[in-house]
N, C-alpha and C positions, 0 to 999 in steps of 0.2 A: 677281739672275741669272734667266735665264730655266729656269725648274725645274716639277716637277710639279705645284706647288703655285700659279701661277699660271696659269686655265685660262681668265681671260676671254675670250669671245671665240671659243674652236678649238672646230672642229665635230666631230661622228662619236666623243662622249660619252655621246649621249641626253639625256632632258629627266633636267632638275631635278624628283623626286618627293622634297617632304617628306612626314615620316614625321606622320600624322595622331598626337598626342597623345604625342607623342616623349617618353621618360624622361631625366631629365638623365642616366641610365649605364644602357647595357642588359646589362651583367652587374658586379658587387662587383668585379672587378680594376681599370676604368675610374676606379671613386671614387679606390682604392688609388693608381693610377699618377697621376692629378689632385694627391692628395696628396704624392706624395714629389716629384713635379717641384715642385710649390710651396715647397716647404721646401727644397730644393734649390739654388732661387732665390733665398732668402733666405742661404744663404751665404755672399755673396757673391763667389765664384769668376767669373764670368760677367754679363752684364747681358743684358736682355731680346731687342736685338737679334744676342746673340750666340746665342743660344739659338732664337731664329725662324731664321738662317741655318743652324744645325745642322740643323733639321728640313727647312729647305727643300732640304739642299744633297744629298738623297738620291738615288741616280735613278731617273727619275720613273719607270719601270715597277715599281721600287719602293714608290713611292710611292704610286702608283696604286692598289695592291693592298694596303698596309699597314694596317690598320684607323687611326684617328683617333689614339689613346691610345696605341696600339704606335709611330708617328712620334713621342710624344710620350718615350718610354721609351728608342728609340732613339738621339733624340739627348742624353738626358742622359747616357746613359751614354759617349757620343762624347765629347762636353764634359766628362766626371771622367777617362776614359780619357788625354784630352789634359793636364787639369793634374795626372796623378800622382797622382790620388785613388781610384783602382783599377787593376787589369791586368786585361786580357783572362785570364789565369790564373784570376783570382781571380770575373770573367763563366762564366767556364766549370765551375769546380768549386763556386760555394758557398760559397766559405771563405775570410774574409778574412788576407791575410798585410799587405799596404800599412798601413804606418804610419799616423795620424788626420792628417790635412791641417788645419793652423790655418785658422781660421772667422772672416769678420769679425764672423758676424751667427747667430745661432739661433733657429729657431724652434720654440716651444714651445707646448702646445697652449690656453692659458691666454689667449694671444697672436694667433691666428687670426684670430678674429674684426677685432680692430683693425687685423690688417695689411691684409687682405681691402679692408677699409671701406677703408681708407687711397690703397690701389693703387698706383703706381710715377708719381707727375707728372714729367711732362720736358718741362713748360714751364719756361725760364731768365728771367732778368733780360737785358731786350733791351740789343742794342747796337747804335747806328745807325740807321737807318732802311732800312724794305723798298724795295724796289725797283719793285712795283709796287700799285698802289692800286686800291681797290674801282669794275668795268667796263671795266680796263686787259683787253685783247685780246692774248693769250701764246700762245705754239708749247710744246708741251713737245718737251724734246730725244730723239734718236733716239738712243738708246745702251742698250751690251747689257753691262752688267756681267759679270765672272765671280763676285764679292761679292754681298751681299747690298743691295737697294732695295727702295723702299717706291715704287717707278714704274710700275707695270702696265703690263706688253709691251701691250696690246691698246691704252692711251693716248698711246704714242711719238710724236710729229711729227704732232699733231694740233691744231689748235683751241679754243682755249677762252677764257671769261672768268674774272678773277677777280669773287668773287660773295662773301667774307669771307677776312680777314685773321687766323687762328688769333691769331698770338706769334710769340715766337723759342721755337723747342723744338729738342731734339736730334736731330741728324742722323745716321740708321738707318745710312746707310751708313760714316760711320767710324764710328759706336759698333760694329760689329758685327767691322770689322774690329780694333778693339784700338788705336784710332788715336785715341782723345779720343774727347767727345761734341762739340765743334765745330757747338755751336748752330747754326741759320739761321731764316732767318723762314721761317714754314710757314702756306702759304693752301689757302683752300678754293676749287678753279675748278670748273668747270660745263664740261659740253658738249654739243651738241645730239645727239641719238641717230642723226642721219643719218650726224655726225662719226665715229663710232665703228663703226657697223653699216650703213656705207652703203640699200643699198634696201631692205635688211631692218629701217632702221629708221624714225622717223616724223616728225610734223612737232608732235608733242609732248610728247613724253618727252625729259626729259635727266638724264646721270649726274653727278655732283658728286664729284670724288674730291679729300681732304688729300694736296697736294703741295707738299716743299719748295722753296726760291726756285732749289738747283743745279738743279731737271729741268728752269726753266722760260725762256723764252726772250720779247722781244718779239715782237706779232705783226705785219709790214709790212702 
């Protein structure tokens, strides 16, 4: 969808200033909320891209202004709210009344480390063959979901090569909606930064962004 959280591209933001020597949490609640959304995930009530579209699906003046970690808080609690593993009752006072929701998966603290290490792979066992091959010339498609994509508005109905051929991995937009993971094959294309940023860009810099084989289109 096009949400707060996708800002390549739109002006009148200001520059990008990192933060010179940046803490990985700049106060103890940050580590805290890192943690419970982690072990949260491990639940498994939810899969990853359903849990990026909670976050993203906020609005964006919202968003805009929500610190990093408090998006992060905010939509796990959307996501337990929705499967019956809290009420707003129970957000507001404190106090749990809601029953334990059966758990596939727990995560214990013994256990962190290896999941950590491990991470969530969503490359699958291919099927078929991709569609386009490494220097093939692709359109990506021009479309505005109301769900959740891994398409960057700022790259729609643009130009590009493919430049590597990831896999077959799982596809963002129906895992998120609840719809399977419905693998696709997922390439790495390139595009010239003029492609993207008209005269504002140059005749040597280009972006490389992971897209699956639905955004992406022959190019005539």
């Amino acid at each position: 969808m096009n949400s707060g959280a996708d800002l390549g591209g739109m002006a009148g933001l200001g520059p990008i200033a990192p933060e010179q020597n940046e803490p990985l949490f700049h106060a103890p609640w940050e580590a805290r909320a890192l943690g419970i959304v982690v072990a949260l995930g491990t639940c498994g009530q939810w899969n990853i891209d359903m849990s990026r579209f909670a976050r993203e699906d906020m609005h964006p003046a919202d968003y805009m202004r929500t610190p990093y970690y408090s998006i992060w808080i905010k939509a796990a609690i959307r996501l337990m709210i929705e499967r019956g593993m809290i009420t707003e009752h129970e957000i507001a006072t404190g106090q749990p009344v809601t029953p334990h929701s059966p758990m596939k998966r727990k995560l214990v603290a013994a256990d962190v480390d290896k999941v950590l290490a491990a991470g969530g792979p969503v490359d699958r066992a291919e099927e078929g063959h991709p569609l386009f091959a490494v220097g093939d010339r692709i359109i990506t498609i021009n479309n505005h979901p109301a769900g959740h994509t891994r398409m960057a508005r700022y790259a729609r109905d643009k130009l590009g090569v493919i430049t590597k051929i990831h896999g077959f991995h799982v596809y963002p937009d129906s895992n998120a909606a609840g719809l399977g993971e419905d693998p696709k094959w997922l390439y790495q294309v390139t595009f010239a930064s003029r492609t993207l940023w008209g005269n504002q860009g140059n005749d040597i810099d280009t972006v490389s962004l992971d897209l699956w084989e639905p955004y992406l289109g022959a190019a005539i």
